[in-house]
C-alpha positions as CSV (number, residue, x, y, z in Angstrom):
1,X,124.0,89.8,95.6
2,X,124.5,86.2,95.4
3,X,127.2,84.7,98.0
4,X,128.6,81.3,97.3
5,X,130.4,80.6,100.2
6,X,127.2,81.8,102.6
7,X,125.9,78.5,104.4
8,X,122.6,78.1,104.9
9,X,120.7,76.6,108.0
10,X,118.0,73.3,106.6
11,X,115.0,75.5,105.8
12,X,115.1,76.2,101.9
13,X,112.2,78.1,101.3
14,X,110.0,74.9,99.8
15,X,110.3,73.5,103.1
16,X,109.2,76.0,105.0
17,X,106.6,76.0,102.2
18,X,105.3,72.7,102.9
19,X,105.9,72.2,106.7
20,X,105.5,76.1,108.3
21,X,104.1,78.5,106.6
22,X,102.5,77.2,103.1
23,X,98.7,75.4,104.3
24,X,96.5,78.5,103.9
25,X,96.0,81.9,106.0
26,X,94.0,80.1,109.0
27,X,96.1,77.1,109.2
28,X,99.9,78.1,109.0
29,X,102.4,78.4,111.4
30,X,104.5,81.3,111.9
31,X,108.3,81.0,111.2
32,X,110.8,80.8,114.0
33,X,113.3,84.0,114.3
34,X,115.8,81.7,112.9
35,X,114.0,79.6,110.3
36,X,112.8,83.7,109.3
37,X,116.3,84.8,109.1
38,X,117.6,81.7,106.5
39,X,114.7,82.8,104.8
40,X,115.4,86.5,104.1
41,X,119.3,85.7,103.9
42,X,118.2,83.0,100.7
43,X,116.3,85.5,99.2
44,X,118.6,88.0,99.3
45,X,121.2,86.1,98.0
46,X,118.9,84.9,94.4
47,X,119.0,81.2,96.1
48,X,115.1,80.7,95.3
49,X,113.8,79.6,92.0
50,X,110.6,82.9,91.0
51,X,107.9,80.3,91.8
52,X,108.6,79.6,95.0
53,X,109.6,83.1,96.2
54,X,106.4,84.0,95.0
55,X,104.6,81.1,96.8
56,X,106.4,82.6,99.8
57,X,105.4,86.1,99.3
58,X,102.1,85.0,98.8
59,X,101.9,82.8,101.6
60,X,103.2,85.6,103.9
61,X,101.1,87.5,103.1
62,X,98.2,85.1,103.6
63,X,99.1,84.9,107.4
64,X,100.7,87.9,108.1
65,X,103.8,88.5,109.7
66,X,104.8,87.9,113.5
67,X,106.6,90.9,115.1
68,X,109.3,88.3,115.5
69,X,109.8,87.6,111.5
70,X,109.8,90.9,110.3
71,X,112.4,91.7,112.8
72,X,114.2,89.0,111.7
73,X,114.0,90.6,108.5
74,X,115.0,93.9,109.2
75,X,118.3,92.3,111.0
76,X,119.0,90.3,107.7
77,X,118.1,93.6,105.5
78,X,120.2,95.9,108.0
79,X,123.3,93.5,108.1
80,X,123.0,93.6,104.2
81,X,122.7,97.6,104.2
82,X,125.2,100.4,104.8
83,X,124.9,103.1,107.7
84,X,126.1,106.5,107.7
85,X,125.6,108.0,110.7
86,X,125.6,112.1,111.0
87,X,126.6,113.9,113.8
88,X,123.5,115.3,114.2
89,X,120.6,112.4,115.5
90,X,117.8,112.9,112.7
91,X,114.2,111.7,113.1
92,X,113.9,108.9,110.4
93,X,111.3,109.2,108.0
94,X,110.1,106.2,106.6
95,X,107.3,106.5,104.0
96,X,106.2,104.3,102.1
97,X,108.6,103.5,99.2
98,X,106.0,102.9,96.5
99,X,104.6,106.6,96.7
100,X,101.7,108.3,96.6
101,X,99.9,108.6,93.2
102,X,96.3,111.4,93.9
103,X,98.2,114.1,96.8
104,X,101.0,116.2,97.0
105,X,103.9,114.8,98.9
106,X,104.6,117.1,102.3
107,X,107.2,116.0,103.4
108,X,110.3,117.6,101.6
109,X,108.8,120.7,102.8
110,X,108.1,119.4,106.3
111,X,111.4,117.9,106.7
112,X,113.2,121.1,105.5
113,X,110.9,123.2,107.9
114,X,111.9,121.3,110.6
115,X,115.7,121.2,110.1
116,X,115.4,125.0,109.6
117,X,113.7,125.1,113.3
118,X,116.5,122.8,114.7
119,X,115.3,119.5,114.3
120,X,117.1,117.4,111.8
121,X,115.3,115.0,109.1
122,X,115.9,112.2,107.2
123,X,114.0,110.6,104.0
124,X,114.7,107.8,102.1
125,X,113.2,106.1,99.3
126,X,113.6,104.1,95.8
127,X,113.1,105.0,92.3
128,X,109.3,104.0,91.1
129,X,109.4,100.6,93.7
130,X,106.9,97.8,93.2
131,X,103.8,97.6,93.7
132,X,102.3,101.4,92.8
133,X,105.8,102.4,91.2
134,X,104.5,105.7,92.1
135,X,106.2,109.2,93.0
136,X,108.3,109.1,96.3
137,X,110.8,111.5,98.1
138,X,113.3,111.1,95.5
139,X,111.0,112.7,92.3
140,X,110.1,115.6,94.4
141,X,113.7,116.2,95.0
142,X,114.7,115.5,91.5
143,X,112.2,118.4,90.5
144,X,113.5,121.1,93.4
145,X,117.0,120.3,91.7
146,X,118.2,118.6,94.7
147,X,120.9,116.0,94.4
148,X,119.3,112.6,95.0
149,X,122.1,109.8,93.6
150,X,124.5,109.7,96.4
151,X,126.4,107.6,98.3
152,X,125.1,106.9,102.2
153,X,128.5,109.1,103.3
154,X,127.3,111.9,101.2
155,X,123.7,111.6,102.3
156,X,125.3,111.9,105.7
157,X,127.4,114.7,104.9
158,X,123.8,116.7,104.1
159,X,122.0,116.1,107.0
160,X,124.9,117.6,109.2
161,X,125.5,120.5,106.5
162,X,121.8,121.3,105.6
163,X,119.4,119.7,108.5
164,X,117.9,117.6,106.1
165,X,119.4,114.7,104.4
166,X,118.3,112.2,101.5
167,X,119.3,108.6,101.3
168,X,119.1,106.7,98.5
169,X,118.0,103.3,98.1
170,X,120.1,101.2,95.8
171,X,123.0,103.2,97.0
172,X,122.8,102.1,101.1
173,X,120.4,98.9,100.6
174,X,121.4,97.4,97.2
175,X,120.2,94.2,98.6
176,X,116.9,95.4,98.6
177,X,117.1,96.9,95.3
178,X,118.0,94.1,93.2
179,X,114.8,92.5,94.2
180,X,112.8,95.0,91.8
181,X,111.8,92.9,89.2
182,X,110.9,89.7,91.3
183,X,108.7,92.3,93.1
184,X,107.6,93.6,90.1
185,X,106.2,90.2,88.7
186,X,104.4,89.8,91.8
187,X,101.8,92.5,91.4
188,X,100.5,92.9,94.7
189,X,102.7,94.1,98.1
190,X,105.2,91.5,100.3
191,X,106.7,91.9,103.4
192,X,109.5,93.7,101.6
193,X,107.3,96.6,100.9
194,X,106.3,96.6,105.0
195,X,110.9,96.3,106.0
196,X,112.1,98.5,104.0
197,X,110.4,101.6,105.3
198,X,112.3,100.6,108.6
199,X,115.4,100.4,107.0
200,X,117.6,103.1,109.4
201,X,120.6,104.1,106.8
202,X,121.5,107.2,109.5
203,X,121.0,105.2,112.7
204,X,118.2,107.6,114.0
205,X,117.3,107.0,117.3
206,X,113.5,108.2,116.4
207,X,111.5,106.5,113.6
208,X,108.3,108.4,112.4
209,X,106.4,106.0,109.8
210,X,102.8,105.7,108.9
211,X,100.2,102.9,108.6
212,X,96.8,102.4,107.6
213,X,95.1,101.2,111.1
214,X,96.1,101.3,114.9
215,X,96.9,97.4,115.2
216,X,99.5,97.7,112.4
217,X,101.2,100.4,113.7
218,X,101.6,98.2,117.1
219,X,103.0,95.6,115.2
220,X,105.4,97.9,113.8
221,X,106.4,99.0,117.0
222,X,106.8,95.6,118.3
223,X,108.5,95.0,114.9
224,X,111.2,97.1,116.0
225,X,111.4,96.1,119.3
226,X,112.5,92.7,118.2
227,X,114.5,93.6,115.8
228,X,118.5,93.3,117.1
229,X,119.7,95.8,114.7
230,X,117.4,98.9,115.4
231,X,118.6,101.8,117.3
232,X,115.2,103.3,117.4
233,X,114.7,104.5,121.4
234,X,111.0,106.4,119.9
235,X,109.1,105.8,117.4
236,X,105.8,107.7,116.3
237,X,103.7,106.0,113.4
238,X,100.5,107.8,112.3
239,X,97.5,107.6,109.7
240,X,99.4,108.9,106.6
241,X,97.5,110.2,103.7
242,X,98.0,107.3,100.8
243,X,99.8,105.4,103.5
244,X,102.8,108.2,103.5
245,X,103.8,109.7,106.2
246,X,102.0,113.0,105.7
247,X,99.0,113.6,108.4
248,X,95.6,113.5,106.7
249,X,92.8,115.9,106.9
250,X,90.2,115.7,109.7
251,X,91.9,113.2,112.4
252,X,94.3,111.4,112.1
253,X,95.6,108.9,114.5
254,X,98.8,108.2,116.3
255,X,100.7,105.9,118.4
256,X,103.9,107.2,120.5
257,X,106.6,104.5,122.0
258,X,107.5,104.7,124.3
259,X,104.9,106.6,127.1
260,X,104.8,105.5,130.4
261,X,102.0,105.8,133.0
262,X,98.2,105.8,132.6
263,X,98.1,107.2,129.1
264,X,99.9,103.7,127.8
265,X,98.7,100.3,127.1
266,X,101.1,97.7,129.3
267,X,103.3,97.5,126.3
268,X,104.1,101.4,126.9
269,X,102.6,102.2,123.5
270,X,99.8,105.0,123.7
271,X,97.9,106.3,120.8
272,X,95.8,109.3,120.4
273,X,94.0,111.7,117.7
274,X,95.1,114.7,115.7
275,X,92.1,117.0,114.9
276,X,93.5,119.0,112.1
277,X,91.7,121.8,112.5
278,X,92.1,122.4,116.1
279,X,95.8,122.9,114.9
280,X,95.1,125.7,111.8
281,X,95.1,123.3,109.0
282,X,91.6,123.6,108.1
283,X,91.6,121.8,105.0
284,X,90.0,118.2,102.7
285,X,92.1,115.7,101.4
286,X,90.5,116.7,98.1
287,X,92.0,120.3,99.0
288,X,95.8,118.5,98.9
289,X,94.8,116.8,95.5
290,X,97.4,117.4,92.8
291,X,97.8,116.1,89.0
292,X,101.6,115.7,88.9
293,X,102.5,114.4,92.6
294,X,106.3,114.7,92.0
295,X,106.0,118.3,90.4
296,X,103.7,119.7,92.0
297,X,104.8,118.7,95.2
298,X,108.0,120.2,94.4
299,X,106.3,123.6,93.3
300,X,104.3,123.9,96.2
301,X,107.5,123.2,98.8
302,X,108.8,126.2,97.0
303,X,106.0,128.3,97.1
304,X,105.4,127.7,101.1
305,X,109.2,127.7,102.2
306,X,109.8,130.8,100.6
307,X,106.0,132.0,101.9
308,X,104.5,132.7,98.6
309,X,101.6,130.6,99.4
310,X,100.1,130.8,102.9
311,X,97.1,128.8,102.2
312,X,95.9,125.1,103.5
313,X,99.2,123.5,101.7
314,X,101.0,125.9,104.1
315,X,99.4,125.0,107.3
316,X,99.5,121.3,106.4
317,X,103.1,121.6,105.6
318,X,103.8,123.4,109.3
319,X,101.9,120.6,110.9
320,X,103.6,117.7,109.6
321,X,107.0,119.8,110.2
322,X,105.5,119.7,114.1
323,X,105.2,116.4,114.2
324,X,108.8,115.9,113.1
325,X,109.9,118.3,116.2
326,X,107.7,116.7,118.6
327,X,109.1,113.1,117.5
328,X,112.2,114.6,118.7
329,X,110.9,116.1,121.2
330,X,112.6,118.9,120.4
331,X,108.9,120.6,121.4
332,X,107.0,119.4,124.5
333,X,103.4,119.3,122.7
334,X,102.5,119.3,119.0
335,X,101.5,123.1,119.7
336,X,105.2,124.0,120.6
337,X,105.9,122.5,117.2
338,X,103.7,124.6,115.1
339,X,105.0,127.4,116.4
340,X,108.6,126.8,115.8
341,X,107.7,125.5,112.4
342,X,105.7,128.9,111.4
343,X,108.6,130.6,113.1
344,X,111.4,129.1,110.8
345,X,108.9,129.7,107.6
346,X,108.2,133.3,108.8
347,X,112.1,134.4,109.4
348,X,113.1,133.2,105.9
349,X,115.0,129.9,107.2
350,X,113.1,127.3,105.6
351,X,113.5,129.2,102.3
352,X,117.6,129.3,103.4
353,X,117.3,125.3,104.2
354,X,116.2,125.1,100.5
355,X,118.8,126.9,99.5
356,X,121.3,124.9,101.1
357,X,119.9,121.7,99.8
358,X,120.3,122.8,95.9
359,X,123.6,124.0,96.6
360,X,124.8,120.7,98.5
């Protein structure tokens, strides 16, 4: 990716080492959108020697990241990336990209559900990405049979022909890619990891992501906010099970951008609880436990789409397809949701949206 003509602002990474962002988690300053943007654009490009990209990794993570630098960094990533917009305006689903490694991945099935019920999906993910180098979308698809390799026109292609569409990593943010091993020698997660689950390759105008506690997810919502590129107008993020964006057993809990009114905070961002079993999915997290994620996963999409299995997987996999819908708001309530999701599994066209997938 490296550009030699590209001309660079005067913050190498060393100096913003040494004079922002390098003295310790309690005593660095944040970066300045612009001073964030060189930053990401440099490393993009190769320009830093390993040691100090990893001292900057590090030291990011040390202080966390502003709102304002990680949407710096999803501008630089998106004017790196390629878009293929559908005609159809999918919810984006942005898991995280280093998988899940202890329960089966929902979302193939959720997704498919959902664009079988009207509301179209997209995933994305890598191929074993840094840190976990676990199982994403992509393995899960591999094992249903599912063309995963394409090119973001293709990938655009299949949301407007099947409802459901994958995009591919290396093929719309190659930028992003050829960071693997630098990541890899790291050993523990940058703010690459956090970006790239934002990364938009349809242009969705509603993100659903996860995250591990409430004030994260506000940052992510902020995140987008200041980032120029996004053309998210909604975004729901929600306590994913492994940090994925499946909902996990018992409740789970959600913040929705925008809400206006009483319900919000001043920054229109409102959050509130699932109880999983008010909504039929009456189940454990150790109840969703599988051996071989990717497999598995893929086994058990089958079996509920084509209602062979009508158990806890089942109602978990018409919950999360609810969630999609109401993120559209193609349903008024989460309620409305499940029912068009068990409708679409009942009438056989989840099992057709399958179907249509492998035959893409």
């Amino acid at each position: 990716m490296a550009q030699a003509t590209r001309e660079y602002g005067d913050w190498p990474l060393k100096r913003l080492m040494t004079e922002v962002v390098g003295s310790g988690h309690k005593s660095a300053d944040d970066m300045t959108r612009e001073q964030a943007r060189e930053a990401f654009q440099r490393i993009l490009d190769g320009e830093p020697d390993r040691t100090t990209l990893g001292a900057f990794w590090l030291a990011n993570r040390w202080k966390r990241n502003t709102p304002e630098e990680l949407g710096a960094y999803v501008d630089v990533m998106a004017e790196e990336s390629v878009v293929a917009e559908p005609d159809a305006d999918p919810v984006d689903c942005g898991a995280n990209y280093d998988g899940k490694g202890r329960s089966a991945i929902l979302g193939a099935a959720a997704g498919l559900v959902a664009a079988a019920a009207g509301t179209p999906v997209v995933v994305h993910s890598g191929d074993r990405v840094p840190t976990q180098k676990q199982d994403a979308y992509k393995h899960v698809l591999d094992e249903l049979d599912v063309r995963t390799e394409l090119d973001p026109g293709e990938s655009a292609d299949m949301v407007d022909d099947v409802g459901f569409g994958f995009y591919y990593q290396p093929a719309f943010n190659p930028g992003i890619d050829a960071l693997f091993d630098r990541r890899d020698n790291m050993g523990v997660r940058t703010f690459v990891n956090t970006v790239e689950t934002l990364a938009n390759p349809s242009g969705a105008g509603v993100h659903l992501g996860s995250f591990y506690h409430l004030p994260f997810a506000k940052r992510m919502v902020h995140t987008l906010t200041n980032a120029d590129s996004s053309t998210v107008e909604r975004a729901l993020f929600f306590q994913g099970m492994e940090g994925y964006d499946d909902v996990r057993p018992g409740e789970t809990v959600v913040a929705e951008w925008p809400v206006a009114g009483g319900e919000s905070d001043d920054e229109d961002i409102a959050d509130f609880e699932i109880r999983t079993g008010e909504y039929g999915m009456d189940v454990t997290s150790d109840d969703l436990a599988v051996e071989d994620v990717a497999g598995d996963s893929a086994a058990i999409t089958e079996a509920v789409l084509t209602g062979e299995r009508t158990d806890g997987f089942a109602d978990a996999v018409a919950l999360n397809a609810a969630l999609r819908i109401y993120a559209r708001e193609d349903a008024d309530s989460i309620d409305e949701g499940l029912k068009q999701a068990r409708a679409a599994i009942d009438d056989g066209s989840a099992a057709d949206a399958l179907e249509a997938l492998r035959a893409f």
